[in-house]
C-alpha positions in Angstrom: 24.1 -9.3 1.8 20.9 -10.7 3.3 18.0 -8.7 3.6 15.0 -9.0 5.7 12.0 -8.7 3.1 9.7 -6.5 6.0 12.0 -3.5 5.3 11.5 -3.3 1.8 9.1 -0.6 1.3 8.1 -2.0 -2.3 4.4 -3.2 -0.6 3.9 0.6 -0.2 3.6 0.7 -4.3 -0.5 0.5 -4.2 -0.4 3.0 -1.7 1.5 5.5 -4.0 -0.8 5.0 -6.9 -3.9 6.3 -5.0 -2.2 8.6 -1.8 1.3 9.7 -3.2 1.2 11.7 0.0 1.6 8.8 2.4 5.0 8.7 1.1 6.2 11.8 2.9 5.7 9.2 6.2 8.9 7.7 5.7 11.1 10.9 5.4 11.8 13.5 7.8 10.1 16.4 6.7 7.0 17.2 4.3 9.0 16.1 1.0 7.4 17.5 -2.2 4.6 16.1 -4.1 5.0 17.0 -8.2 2.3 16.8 -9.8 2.1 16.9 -13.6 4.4 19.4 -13.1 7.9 20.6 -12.9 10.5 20.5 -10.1 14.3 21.3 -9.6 16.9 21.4 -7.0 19.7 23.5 -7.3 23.3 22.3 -6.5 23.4 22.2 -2.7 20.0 22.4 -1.7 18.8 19.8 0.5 15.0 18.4 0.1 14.2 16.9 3.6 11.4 14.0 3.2 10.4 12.2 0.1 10.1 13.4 -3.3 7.1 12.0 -5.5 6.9 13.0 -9.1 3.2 11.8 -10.6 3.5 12.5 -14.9 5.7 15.6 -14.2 9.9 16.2 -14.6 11.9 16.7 -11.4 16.1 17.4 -11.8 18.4 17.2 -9.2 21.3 19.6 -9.8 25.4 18.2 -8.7 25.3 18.5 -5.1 22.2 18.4 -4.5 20.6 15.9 -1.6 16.6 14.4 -1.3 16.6 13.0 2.6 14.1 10.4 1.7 13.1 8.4 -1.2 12.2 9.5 -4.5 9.1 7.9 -6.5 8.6 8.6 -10.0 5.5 7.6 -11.4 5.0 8.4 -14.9 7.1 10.8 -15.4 10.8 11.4 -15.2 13.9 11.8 -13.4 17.4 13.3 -14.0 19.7 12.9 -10.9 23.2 14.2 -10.6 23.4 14.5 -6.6 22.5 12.0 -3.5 19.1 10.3 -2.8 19.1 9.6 1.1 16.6 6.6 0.7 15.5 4.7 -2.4 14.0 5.2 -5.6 11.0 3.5 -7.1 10.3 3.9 -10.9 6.9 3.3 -12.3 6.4 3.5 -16.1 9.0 6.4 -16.6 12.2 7.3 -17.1 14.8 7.5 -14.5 18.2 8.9 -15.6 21.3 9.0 -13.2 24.5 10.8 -14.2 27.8 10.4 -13.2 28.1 12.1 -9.8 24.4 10.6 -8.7 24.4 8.3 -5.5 21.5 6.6 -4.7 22.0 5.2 -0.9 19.6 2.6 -0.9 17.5 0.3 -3.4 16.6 1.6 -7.5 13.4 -0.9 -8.6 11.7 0.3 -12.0 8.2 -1.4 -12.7 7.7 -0.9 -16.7 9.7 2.0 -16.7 13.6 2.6 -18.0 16.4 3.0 -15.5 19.5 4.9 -17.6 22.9 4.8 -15.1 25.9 6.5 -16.2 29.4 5.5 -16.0 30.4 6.8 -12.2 27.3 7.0 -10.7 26.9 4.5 -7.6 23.9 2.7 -6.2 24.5 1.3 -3.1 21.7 -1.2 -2.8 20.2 -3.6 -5.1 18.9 -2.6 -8.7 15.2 -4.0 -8.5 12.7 -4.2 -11.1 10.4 -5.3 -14.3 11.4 -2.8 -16.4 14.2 -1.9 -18.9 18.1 -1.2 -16.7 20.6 0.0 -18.9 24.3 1.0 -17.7 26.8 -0.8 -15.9 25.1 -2.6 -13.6 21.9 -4.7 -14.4 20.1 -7.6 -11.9 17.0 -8.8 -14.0 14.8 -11.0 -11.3 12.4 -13.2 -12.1 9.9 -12.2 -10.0 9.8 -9.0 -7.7 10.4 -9.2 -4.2 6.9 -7.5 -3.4 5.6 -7.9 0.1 1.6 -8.5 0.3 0.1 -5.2 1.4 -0.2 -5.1 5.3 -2.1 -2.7 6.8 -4.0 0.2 5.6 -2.5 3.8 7.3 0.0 6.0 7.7 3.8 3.3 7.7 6.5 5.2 10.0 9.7 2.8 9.7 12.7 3.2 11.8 11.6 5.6 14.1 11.6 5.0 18.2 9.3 2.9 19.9 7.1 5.5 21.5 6.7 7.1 17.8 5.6 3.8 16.2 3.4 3.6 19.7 2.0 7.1 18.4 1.6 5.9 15.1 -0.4 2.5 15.9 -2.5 4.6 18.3 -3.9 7.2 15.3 -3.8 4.7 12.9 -6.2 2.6 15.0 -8.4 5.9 16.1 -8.7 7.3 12.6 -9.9 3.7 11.2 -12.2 3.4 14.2 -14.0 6.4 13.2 -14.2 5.2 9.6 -15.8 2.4 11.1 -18.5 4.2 12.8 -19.5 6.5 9.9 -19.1 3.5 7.6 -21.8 1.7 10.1 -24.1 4.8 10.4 -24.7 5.6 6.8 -23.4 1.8 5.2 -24.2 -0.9 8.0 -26.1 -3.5 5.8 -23.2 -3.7 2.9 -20.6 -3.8 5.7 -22.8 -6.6 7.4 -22.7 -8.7 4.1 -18.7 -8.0 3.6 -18.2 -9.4 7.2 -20.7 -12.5 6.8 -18.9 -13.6 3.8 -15.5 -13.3 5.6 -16.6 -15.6 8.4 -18.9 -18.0 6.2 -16.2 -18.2 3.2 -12.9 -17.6 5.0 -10.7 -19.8 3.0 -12.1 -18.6 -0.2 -12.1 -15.0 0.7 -8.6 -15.1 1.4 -7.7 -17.0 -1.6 -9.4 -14.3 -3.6 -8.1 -11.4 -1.9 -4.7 -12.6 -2.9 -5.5 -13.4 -6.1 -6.6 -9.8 -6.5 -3.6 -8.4 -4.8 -1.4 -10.3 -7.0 -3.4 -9.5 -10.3 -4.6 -5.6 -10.5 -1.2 -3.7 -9.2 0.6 -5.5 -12.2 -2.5 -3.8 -14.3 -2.6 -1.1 -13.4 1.2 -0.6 -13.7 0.4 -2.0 -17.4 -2.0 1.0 -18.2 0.6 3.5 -16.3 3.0 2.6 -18.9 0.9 4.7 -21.2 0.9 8.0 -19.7 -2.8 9.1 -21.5 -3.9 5.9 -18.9 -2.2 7.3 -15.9 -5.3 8.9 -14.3 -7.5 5.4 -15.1 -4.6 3.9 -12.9 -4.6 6.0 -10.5 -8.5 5.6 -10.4 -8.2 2.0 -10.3 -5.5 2.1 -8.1 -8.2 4.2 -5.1 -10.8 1.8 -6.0 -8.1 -1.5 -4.8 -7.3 0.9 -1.3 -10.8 1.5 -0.9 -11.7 -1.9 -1.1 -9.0 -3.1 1.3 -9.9 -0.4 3.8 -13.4 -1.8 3.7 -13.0 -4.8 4.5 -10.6 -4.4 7.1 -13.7 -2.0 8.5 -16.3 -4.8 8.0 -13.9 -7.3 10.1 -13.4 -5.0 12.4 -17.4 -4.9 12.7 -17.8 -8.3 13.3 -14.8 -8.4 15.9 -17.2 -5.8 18.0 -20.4 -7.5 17.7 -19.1 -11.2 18.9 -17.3 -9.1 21.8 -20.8 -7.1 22.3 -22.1 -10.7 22.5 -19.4 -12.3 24.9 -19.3 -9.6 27.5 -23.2 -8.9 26.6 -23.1 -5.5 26.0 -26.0 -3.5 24.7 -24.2 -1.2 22.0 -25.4 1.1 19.0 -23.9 -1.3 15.9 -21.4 2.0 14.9 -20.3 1.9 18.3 -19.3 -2.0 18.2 -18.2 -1.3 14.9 -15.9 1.6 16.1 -14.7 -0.5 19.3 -14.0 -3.7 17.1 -11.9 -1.8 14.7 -10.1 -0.1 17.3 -9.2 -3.3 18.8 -8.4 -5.1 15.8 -6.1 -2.2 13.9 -4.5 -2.0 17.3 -3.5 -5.3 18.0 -2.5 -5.6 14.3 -0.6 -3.2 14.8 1.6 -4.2 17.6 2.0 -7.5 16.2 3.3 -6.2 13.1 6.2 -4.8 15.3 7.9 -7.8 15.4 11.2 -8.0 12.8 9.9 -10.1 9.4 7.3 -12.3 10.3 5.1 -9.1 11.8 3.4 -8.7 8.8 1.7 -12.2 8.5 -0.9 -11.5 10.7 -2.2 -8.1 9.2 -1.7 -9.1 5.8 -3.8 -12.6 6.2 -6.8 -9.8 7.4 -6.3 -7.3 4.7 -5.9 -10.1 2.2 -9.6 -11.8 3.9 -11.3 -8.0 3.9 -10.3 -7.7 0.5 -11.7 -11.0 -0.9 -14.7 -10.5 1.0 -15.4 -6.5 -0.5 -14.9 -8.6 -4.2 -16.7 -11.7 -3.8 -19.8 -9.8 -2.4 -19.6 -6.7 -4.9 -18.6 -4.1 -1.9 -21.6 -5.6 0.1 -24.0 -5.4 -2.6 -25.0 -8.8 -2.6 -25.0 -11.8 -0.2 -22.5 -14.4 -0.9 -23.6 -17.9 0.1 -22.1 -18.8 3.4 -20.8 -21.8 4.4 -23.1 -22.7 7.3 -26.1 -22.5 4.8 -26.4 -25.4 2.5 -28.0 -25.1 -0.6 -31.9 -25.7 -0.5 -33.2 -29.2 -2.1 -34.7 -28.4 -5.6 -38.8 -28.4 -5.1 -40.1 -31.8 -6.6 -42.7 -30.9 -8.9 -46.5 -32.5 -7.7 
């Protein structure tokens, strides 16, 4: 069967590393977050939300039931009831025994997924790492969706909650925007000329980057004394992409100041332009499978643009500025 690649929530991966939290968006409930720790669930206890074990052990007794999806991240997993959504291995161990039923998709990324005889998943077994029991689909490549938009992703849910959810999302980053402008306006400034002057090159390394640091930092998760320089690393890359989605949003505000010639505090056109921007993302990303193109090509140009230009701590030579003829000596 034919799946539509914009439901696969895979793309949420660097989003785990740094906010394991934002996982419990997706379920229907808090979920539990583990971690370095312990957790069990008893034979018919129910665990409404997602379940998110970071370098800690979690056990699901027979009967047992997690609502959402479970992601283990450096640590391990022994299931013997039902997981609701789908589970997503990083650099650990996922075991399954016989009467564990995992209704959706089981990806492993450097980690080891062990299936027992009898034990059933229902979608497609994902991943880089090591699959052993009966059923094993090595892919060349994964099926990993360029990060879209930075905030809090409610799937399925009914139009006026995804209305809800693109209104905060937008607010909460337009704030951002205006402390980011109060106490960081120049860096910001330098992020957004470089998105505008270099465009094709700032997208080009944004993807680039995308591409290149969650497979390393999934390398030095694999070794659990890196976990926490992963994790690290893995902030640094959301950071990064939240900026820059910030300093567009900047520049959006200041050409709109400029059309409709308003006269407008720079945090204030910042927090207008980001506003705009996150929300009209947002609604475009709506639409089934292609939705994401548009967010992802902005992310993908605020990202560049943070790495090119050292989080805004240097200019990077625009395109409308040529480079000065060399001084001929007397």
């Amino acid at each position: 069967m034919t799946r539509c690649l914009c439901k696969t929530p895979l793309p949420l991966l660097v989003l785990l590393f740094a906010f394991p939290g934002l996982a419990f968006a997706g379920g229907s409930g808090g979920g539990k977050l583990v971690l370095g720790g312990t957790y069990a669930l008893a034979g018919g206890e129910t665990l409404d939300g997602d379940l998110v074990v970071v370098g800690g052990a979690a056990t699901l007794g027979q009967g047992s039931e997690v609502t959402g999806n479970v992601f283990i991240i450096g640590g391990t997993l022994s299931c013997d009831g039902q997981i609701g959504g789908e589970l997503v291995e990083i650099g650990g161990v996922a075991t399954l025994d016989s009467t564990a039923v995992v209704q959706g998709d089981a990806t492993t990324l450097g980690g080891v997924l062990n299936q027992s005889p009898g034990s059933r998943i229902n979608g497609q077994v994902l991943g880089g790492g090591n699959t052993q029991g009966p059923i094993q689909v090595p892919l060349p490549f994964l099926q990993i969706r360029p990060f879209v938009l930075p905030g809090f992703w409610l799937s399925g849910l009914n139009p006026i909650l995804e209305a809800l959810s693109i209104g905060l999302r937008s607010f909460a980053l337009a704030v951002l925007a205006v402390l980011v402008m109060l106490f960081w306006a120049e860096p910001a400034q330098r992020v957004a000329r470089a998105a505008t002057g270099q465009t094709l090159i700032a997208g080009g390394v944004g993807l680039l980057t995308i591409l290149v640091v969650p497979a390393l930092l999934v390398v030095l998760a694999i070794t659990l004394c890196l976990i926490p320089f992963s994790l690290i690393g893995a902030l640094v890359l959301v950071v990064a992409i939240v900026y820059g989605w910030v300093a567009i949003g900047d520049e959006v505000g200041r050409r709109l100041g400029e059309a409709f010639h308003w006269v407008l505090h720079p945090a204030a056109e910042a927090g207008i332009g980001t506003f705009i921007l996150t929300l009209v993302a947002g609604l475009i990303e709506l639409v089934p499978c292609v939705g994401w193109v548009v967010p992802a090509a902005i992310g993908l140009l605020g990202l560049g643009s943070v790495v090119m230009t050292r989080f805004g701590a240097r200019t990077y030579p625009s395109a409308s500025q040529p480079p000065s003829a060399p001084a001929v000596p007397a």
